[in-house]
The first five atom37 places (N, CA, C, CB, O) and aatype in JSON, in Angstrom:
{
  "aatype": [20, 20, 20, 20, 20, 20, 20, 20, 20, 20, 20, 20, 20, 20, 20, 20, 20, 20, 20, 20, 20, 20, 20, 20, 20, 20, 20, 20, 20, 20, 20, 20, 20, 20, 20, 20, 20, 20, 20, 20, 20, 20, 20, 20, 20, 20, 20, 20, 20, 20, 20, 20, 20, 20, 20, 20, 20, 20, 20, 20, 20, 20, 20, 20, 20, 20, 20, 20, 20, 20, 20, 20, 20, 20, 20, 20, 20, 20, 20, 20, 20, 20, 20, 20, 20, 20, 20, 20, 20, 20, 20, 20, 20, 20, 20, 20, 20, 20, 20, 20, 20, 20, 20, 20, 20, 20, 20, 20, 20, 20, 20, 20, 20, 20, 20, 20, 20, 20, 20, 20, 20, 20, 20, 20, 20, 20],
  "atom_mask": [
    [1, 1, 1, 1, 1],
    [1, 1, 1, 1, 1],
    [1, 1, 1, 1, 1],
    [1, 1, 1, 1, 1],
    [1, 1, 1, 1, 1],
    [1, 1, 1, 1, 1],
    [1, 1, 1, 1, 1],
    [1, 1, 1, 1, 1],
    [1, 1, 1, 1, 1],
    [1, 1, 1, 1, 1],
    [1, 1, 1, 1, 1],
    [1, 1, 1, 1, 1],
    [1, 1, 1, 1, 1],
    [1, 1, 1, 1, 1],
    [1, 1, 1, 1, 1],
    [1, 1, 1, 1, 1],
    [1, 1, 1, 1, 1],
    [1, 1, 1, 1, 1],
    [1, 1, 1, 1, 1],
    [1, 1, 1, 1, 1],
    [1, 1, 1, 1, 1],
    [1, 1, 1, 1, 1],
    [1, 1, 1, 1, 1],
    [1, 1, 1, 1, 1],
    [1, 1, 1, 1, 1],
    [1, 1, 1, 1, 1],
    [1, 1, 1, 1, 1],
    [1, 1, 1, 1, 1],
    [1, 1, 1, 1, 1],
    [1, 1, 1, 1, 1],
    [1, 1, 1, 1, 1],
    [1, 1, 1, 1, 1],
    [1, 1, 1, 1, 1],
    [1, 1, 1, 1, 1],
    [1, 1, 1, 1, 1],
    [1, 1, 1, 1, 1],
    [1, 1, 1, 1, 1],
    [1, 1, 1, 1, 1],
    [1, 1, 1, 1, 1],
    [1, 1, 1, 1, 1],
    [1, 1, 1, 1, 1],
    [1, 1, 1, 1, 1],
    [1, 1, 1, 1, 1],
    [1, 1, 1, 1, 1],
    [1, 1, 1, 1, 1],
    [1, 1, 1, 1, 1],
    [1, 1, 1, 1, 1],
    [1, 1, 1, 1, 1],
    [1, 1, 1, 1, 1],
    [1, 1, 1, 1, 1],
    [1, 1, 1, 1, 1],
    [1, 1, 1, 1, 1],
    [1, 1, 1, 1, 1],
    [1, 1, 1, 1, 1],
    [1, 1, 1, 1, 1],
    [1, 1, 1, 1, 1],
    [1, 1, 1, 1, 1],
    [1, 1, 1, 1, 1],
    [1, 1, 1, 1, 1],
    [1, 1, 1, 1, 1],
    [1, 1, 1, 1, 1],
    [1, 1, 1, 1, 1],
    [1, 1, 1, 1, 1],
    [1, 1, 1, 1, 1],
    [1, 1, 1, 1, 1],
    [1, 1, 1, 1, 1],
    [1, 1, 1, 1, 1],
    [1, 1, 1, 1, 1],
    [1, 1, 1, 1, 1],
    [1, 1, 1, 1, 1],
    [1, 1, 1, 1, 1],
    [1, 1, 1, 1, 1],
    [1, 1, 1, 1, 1],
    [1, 1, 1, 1, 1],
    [1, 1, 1, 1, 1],
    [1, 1, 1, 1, 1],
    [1, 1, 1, 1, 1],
    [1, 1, 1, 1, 1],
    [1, 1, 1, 1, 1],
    [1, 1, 1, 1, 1],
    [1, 1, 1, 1, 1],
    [1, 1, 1, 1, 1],
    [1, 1, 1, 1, 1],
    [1, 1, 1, 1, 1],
    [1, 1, 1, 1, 1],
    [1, 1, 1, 1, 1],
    [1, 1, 1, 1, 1],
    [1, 1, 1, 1, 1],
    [1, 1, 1, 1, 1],
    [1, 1, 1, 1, 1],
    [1, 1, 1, 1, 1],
    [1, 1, 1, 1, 1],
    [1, 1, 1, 1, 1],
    [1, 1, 1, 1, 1],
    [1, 1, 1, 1, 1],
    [1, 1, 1, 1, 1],
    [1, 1, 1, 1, 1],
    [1, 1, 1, 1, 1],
    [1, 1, 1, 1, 1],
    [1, 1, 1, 1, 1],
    [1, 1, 1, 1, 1],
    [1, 1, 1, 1, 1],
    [1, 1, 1, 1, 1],
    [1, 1, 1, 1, 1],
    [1, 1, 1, 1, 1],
    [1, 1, 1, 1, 1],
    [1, 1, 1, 1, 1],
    [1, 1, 1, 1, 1],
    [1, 1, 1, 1, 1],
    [1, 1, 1, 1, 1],
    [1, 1, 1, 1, 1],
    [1, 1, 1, 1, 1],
    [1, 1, 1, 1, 1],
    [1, 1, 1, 1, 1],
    [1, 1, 1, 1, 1],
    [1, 1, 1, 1, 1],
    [1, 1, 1, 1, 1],
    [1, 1, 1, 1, 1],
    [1, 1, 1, 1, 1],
    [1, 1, 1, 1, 1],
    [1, 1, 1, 1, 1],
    [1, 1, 1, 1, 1],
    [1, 1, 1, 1, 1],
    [1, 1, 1, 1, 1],
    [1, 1, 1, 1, 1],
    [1, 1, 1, 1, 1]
  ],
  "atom_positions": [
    [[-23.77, 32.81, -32.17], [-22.93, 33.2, -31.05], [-22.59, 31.96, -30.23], [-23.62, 34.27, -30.18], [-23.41, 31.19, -29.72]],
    [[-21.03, 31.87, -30.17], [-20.71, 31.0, -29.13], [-20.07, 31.31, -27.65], [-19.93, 30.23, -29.71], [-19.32, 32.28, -27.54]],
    [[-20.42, 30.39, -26.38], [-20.8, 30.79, -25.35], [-19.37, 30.06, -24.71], [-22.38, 30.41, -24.93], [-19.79, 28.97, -24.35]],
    [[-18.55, 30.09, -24.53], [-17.3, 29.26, -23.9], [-17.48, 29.6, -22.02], [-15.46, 30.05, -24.71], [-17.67, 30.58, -21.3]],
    [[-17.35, 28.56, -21.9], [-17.22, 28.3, -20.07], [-15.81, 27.92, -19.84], [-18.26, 26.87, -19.35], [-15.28, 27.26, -20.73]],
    [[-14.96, 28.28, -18.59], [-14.18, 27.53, -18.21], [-14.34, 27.04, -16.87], [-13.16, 28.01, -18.42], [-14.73, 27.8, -15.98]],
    [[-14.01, 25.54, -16.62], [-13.75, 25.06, -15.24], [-12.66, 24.33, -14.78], [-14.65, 24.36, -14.91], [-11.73, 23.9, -15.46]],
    [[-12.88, 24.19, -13.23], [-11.63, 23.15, -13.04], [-10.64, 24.3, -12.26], [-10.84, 22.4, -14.79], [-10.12, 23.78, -11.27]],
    [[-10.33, 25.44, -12.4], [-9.16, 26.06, -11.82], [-9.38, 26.17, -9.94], [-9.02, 27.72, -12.66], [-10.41, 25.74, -9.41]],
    [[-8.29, 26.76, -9.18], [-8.46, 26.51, -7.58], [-6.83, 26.62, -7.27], [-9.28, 24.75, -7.07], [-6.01, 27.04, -8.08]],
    [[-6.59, 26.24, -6.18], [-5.45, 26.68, -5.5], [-4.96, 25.03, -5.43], [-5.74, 27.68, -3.91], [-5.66, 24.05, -5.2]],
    [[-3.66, 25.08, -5.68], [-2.97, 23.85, -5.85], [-1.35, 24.09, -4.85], [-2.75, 23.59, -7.74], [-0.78, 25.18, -4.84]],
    [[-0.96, 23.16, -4.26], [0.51, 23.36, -4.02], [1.77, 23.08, -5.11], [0.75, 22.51, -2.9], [1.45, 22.34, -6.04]],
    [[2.73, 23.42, -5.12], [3.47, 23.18, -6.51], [4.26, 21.96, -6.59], [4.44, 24.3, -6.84], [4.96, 21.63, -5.64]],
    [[4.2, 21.34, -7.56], [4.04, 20.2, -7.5], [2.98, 19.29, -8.46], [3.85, 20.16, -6.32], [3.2, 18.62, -9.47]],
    [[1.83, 19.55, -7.77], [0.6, 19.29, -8.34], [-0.63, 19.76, -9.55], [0.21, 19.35, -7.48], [-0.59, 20.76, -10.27]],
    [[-1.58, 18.8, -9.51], [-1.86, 19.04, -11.06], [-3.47, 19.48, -10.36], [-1.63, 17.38, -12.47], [-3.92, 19.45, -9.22]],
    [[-3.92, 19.81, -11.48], [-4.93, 20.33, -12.01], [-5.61, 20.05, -13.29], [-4.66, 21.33, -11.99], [-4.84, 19.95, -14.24]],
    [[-6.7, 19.92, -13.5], [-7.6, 19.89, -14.91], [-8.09, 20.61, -15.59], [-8.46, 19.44, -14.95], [-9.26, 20.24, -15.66]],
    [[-7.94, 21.5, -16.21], [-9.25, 22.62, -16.77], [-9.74, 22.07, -17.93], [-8.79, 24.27, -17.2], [-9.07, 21.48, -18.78]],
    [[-11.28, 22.33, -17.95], [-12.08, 22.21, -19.02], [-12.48, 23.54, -19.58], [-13.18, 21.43, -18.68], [-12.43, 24.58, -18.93]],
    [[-12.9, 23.46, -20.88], [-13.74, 24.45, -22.04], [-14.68, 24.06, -22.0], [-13.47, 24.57, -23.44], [-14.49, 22.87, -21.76]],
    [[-15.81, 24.25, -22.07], [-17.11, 23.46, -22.5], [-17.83, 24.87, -23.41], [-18.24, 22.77, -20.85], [-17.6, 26.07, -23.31]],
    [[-18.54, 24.28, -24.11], [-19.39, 25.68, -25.51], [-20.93, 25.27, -25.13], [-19.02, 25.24, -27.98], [-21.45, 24.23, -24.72]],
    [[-21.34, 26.39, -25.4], [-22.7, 26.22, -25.65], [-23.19, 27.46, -26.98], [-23.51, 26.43, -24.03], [-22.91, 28.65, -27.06]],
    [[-23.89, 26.72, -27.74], [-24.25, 28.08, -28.7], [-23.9, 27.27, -30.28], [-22.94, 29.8, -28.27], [-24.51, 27.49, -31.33]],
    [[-22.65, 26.25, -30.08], [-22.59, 25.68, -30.98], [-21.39, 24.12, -30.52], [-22.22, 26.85, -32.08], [-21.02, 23.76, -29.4]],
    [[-21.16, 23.68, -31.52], [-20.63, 22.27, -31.09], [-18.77, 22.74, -31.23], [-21.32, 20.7, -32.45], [-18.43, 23.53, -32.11]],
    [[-17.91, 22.24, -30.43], [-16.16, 22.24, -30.44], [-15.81, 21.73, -31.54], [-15.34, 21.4, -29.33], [-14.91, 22.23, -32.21]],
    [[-16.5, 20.6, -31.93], [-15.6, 19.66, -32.77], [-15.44, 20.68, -34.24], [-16.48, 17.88, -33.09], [-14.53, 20.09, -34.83]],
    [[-15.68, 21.39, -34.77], [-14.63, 21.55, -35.77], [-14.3, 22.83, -36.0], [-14.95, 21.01, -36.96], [-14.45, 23.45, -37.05]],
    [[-13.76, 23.28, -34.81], [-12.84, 24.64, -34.11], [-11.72, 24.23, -33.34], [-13.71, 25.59, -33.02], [-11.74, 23.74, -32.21]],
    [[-10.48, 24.54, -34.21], [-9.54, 24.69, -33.08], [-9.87, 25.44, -31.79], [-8.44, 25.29, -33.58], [-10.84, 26.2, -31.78]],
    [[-9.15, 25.3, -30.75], [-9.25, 25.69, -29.46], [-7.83, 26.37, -29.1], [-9.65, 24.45, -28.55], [-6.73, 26.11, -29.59]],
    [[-8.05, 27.04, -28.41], [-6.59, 27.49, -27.39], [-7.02, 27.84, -26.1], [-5.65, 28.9, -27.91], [-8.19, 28.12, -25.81]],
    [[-5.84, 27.81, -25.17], [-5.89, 28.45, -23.73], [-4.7, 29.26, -23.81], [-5.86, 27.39, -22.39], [-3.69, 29.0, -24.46]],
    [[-4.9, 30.11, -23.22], [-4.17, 31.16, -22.9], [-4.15, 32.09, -21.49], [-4.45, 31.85, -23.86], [-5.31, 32.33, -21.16]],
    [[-3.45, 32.51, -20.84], [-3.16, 32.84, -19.25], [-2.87, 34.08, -19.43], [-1.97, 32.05, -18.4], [-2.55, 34.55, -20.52]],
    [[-2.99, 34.78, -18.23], [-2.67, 36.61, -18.03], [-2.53, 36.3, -16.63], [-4.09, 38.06, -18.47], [-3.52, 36.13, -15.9]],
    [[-0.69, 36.19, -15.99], [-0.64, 36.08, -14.29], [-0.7, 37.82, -13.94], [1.17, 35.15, -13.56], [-1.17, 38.62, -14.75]],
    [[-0.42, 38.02, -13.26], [-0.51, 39.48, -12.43], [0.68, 40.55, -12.91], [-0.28, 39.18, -10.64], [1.89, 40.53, -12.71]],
    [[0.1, 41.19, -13.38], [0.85, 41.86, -13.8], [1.79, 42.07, -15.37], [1.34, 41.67, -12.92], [2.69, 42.81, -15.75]],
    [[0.8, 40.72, -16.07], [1.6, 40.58, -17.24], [0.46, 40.14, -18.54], [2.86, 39.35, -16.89], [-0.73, 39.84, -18.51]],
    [[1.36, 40.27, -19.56], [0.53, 40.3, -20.78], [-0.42, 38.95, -20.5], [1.52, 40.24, -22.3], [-0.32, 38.28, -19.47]],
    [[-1.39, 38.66, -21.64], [-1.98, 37.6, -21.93], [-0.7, 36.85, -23.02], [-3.57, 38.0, -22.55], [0.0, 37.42, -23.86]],
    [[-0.74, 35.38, -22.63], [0.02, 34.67, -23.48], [-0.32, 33.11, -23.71], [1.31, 34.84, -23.01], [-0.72, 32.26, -22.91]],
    [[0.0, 33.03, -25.08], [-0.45, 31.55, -24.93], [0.14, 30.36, -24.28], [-0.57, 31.14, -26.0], [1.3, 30.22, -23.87]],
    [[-0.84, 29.53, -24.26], [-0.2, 28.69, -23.37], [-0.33, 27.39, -24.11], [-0.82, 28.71, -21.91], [0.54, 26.54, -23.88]],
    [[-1.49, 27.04, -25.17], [-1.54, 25.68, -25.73], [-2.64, 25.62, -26.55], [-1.6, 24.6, -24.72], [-3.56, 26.33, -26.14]],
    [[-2.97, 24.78, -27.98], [-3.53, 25.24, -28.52], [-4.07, 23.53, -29.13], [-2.86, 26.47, -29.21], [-3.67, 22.48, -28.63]],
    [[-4.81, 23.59, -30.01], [-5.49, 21.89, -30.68], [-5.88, 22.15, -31.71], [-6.78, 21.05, -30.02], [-6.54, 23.18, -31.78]],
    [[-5.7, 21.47, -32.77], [-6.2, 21.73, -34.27], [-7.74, 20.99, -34.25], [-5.01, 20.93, -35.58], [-8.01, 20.2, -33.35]],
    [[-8.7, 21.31, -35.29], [-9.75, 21.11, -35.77], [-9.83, 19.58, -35.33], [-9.82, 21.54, -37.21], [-10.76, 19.31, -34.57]],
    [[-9.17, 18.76, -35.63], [-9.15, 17.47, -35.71], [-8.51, 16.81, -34.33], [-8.43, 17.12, -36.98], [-8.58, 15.68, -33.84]],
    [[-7.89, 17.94, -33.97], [-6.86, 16.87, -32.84], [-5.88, 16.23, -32.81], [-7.2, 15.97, -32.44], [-5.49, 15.63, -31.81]],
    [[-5.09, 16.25, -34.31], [-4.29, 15.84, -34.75], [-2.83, 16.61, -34.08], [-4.67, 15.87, -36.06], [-1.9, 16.12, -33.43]],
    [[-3.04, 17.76, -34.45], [-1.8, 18.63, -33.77], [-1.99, 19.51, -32.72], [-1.17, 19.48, -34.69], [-3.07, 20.0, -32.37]],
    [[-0.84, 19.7, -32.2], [-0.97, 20.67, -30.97], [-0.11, 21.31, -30.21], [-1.48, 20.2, -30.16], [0.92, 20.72, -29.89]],
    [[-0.35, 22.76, -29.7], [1.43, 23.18, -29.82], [1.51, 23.42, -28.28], [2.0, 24.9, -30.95], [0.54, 23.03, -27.63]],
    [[2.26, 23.85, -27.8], [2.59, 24.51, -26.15], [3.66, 25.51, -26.2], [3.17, 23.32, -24.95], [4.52, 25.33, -27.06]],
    [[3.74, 26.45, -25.47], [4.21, 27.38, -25.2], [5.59, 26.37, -24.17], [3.01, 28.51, -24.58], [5.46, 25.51, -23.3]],
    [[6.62, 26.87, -24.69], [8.05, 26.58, -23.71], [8.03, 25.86, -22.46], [8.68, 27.86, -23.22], [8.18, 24.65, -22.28]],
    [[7.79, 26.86, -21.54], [7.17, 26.84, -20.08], [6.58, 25.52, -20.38], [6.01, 28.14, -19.58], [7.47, 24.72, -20.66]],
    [[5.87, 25.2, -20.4], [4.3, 24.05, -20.15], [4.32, 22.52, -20.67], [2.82, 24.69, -21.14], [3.59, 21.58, -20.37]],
    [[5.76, 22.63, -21.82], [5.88, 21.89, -22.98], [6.32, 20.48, -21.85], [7.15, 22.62, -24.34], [7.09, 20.57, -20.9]],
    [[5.57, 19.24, -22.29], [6.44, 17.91, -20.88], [5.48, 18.4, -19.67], [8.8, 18.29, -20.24], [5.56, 17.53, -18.8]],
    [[4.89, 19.11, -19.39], [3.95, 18.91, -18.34], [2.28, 19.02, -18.22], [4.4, 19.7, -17.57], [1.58, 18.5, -17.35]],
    [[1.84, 19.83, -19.36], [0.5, 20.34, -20.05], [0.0, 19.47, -21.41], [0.75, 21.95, -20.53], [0.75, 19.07, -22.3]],
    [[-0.92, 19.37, -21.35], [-1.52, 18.66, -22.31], [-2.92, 18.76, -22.48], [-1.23, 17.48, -22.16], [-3.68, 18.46, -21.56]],
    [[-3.39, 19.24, -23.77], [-4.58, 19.72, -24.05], [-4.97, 18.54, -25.36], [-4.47, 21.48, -24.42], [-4.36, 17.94, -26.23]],
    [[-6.49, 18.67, -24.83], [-7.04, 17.31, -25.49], [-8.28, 17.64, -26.02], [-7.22, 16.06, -24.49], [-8.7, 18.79, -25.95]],
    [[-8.89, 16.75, -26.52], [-10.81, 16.85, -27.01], [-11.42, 16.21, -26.14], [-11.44, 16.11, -28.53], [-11.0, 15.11, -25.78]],
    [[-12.25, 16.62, -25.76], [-13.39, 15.65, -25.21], [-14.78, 15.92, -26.37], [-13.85, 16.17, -23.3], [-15.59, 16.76, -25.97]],
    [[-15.09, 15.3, -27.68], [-16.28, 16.19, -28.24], [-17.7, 15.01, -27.75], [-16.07, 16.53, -30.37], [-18.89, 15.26, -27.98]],
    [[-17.21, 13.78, -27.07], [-19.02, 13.65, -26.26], [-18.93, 14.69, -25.1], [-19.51, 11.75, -25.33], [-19.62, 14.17, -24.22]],
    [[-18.6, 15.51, -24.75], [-18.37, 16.75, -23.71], [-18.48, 17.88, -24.23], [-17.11, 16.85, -23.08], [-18.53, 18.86, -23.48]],
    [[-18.56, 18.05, -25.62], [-18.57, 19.34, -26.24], [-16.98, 19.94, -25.67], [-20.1, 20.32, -25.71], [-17.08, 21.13, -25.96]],
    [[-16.31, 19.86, -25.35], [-15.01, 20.21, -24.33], [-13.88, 20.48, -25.07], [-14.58, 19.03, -23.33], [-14.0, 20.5, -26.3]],
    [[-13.07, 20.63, -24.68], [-11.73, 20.7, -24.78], [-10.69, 20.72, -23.24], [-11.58, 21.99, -25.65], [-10.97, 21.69, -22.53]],
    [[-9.66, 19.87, -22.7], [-9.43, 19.77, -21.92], [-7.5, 20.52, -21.33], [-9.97, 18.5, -22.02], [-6.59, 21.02, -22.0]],
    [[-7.6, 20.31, -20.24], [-6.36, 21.35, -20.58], [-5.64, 20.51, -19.27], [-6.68, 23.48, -20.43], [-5.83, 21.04, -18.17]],
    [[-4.72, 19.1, -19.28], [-3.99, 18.54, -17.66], [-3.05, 19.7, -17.69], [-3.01, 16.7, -17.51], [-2.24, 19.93, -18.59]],
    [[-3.27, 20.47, -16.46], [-1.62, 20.74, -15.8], [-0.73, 19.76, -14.77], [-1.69, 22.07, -14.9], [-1.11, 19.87, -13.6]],
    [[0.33, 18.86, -14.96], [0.81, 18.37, -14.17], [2.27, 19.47, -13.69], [0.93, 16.95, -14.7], [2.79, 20.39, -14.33]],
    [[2.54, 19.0, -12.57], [4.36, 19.52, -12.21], [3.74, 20.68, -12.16], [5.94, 19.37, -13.45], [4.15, 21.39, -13.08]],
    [[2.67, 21.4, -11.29], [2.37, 22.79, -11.43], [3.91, 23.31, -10.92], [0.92, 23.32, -10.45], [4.93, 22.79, -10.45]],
    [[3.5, 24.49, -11.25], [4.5, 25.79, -10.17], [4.0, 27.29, -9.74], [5.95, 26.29, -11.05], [3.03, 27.96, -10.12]],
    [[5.01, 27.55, -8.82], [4.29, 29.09, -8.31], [3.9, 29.69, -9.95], [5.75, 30.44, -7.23], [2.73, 29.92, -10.27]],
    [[5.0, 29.88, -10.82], [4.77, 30.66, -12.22], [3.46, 30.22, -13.05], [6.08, 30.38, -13.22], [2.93, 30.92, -13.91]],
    [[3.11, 29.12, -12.69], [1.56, 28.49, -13.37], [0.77, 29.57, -13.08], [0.79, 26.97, -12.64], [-0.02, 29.74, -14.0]],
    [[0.65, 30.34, -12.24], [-0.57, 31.2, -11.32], [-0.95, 32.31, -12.38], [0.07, 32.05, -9.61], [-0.16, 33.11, -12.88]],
    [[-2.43, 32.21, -12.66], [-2.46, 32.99, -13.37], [-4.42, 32.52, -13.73], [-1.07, 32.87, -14.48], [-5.19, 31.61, -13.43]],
    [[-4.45, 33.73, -14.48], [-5.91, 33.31, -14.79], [-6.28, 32.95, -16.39], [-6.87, 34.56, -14.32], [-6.11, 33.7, -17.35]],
    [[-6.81, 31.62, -16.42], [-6.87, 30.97, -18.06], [-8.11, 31.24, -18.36], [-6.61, 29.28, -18.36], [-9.14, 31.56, -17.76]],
    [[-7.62, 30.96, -19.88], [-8.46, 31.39, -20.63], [-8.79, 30.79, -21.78], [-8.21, 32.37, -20.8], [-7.93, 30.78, -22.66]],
    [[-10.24, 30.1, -22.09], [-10.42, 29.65, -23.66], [-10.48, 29.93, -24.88], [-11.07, 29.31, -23.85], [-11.55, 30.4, -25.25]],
    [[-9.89, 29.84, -25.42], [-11.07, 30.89, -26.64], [-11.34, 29.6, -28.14], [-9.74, 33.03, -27.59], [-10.96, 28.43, -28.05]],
    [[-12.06, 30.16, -29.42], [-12.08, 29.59, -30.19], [-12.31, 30.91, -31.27], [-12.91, 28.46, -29.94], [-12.64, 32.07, -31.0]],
    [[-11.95, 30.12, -32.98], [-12.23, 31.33, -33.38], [-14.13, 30.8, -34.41], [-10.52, 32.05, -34.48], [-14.87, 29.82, -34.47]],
    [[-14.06, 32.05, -34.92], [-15.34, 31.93, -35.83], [-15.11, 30.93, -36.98], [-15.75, 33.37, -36.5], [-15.94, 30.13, -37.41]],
    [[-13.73, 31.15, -37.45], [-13.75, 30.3, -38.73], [-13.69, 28.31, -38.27], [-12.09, 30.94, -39.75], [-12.83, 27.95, -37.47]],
    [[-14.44, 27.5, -38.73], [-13.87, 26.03, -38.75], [-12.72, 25.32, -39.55], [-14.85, 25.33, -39.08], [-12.15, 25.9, -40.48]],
    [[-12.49, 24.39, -39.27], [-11.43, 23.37, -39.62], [-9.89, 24.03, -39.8], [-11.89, 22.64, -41.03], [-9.16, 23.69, -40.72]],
    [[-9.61, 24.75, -39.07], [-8.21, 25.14, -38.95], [-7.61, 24.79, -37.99], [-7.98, 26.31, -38.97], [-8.16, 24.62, -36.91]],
    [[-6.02, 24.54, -38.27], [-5.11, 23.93, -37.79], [-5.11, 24.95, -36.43], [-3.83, 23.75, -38.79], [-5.97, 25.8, -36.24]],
    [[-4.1, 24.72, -35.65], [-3.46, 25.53, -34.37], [-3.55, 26.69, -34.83], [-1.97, 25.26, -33.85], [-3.05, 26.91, -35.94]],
    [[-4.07, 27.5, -34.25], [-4.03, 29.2, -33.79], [-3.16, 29.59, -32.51], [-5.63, 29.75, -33.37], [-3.44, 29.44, -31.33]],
    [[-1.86, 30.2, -33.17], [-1.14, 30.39, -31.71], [-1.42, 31.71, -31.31], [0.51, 30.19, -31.68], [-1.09, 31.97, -30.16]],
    [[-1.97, 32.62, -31.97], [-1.77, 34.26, -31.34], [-3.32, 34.68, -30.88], [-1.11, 35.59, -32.75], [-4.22, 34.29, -31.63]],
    [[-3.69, 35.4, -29.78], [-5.07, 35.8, -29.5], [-5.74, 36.57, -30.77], [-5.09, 36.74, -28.19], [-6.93, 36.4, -31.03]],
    [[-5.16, 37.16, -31.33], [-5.64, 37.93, -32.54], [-6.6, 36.93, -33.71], [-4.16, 38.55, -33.31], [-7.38, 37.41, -34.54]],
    [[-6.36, 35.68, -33.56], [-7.24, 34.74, -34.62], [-8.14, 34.37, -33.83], [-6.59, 33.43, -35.34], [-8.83, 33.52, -34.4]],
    [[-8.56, 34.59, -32.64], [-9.16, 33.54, -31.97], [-10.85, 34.99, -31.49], [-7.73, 32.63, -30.3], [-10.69, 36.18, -31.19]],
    [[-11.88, 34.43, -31.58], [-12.78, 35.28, -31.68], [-13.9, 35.25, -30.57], [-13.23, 35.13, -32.91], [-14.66, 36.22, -30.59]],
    [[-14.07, 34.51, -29.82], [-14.72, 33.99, -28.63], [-13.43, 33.73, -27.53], [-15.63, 32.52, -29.04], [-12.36, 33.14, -27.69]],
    [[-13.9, 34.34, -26.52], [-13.1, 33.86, -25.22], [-13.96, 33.44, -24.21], [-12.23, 34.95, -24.59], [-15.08, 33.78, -24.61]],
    [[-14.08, 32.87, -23.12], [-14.81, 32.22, -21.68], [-13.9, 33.67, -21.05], [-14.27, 30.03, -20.94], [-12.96, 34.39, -21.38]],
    [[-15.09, 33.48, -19.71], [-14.33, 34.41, -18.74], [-12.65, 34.59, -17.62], [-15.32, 34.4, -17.97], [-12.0, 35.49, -17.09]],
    [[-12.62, 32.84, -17.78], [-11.32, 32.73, -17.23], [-11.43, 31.89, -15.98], [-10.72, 34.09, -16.94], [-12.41, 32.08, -15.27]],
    [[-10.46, 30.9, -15.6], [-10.6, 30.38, -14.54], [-9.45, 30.95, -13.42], [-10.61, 28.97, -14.85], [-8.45, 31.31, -14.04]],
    [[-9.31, 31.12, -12.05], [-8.2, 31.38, -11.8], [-7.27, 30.05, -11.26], [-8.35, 32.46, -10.94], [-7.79, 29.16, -10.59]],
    [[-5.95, 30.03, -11.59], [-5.21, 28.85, -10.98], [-4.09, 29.59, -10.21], [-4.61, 27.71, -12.15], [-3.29, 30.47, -10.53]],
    [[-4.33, 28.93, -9.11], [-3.45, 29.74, -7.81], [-2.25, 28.89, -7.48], [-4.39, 29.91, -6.25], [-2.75, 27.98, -6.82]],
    [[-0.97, 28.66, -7.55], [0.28, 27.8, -7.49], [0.8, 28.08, -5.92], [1.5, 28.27, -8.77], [1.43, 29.09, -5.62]],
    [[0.49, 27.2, -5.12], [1.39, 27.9, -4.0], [2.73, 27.53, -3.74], [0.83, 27.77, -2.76], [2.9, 26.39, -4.16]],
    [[3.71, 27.98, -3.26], [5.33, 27.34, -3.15], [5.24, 26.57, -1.79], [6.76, 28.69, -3.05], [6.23, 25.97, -1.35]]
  ]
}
């Protein structure tokens, strides 16, 4: 069983950035893709950005694409998530997940992904 944490989320003005981390416990990141994914108020869960096994590739959702950037940290056990250029529409509560299987490329849909963290909230103010 793996244990996903998220940190880093808080109230930002728009404009500004933010950091979120993944961190695991239960087993090691490095050879699990990762994703984050958001649910703002009132609306589905959707992805938001994702990292292959290796780190090699990595996708973003529209919205985020030029301002978000998700990375490895594996002396951190981590996975990292910059939001720069926030906005009110950033607001929402994220989410990690990873799946059971190793060494696979990007997982874009929640349906592959088998572990989630509880969520951080990121608050965008205008």
């Amino acid at each position: 069983q793996v244990q996903l944490v998220e940190s880093g989320g808080g109230l930002v003005q728009a404009g500004g950035a933010l950091r979120l981390s993944c961190a695991a416990s239960g087993r090691t990141l490095r050879n699990y893709a990762v994703g984050w994914f958001r649910r703002g108020a009132g609306k589905e869960r959707e992805f938001v950005a994702g990292i292959s096994w290796r780190g090699a590739r990595t996708s973003y959702t529209d919205s985020v694409r030029g301002r978000f950037t998700i990375s490895r940290d594996n002396a951190k056990n981590a996975v990292d998530l910059q939001m720069n250029s926030l906005k009110p529409e950033d607001t929402a509560v994220y989410y990690c997940a990873a799946p059971a299987r190793e060494y696979t490329t990007v997982l874009l849909t929640d349906g592959e992904y088998d572990y989630w963290g509880q969520g951080t909230q990121v608050t965008v103010s205008s």
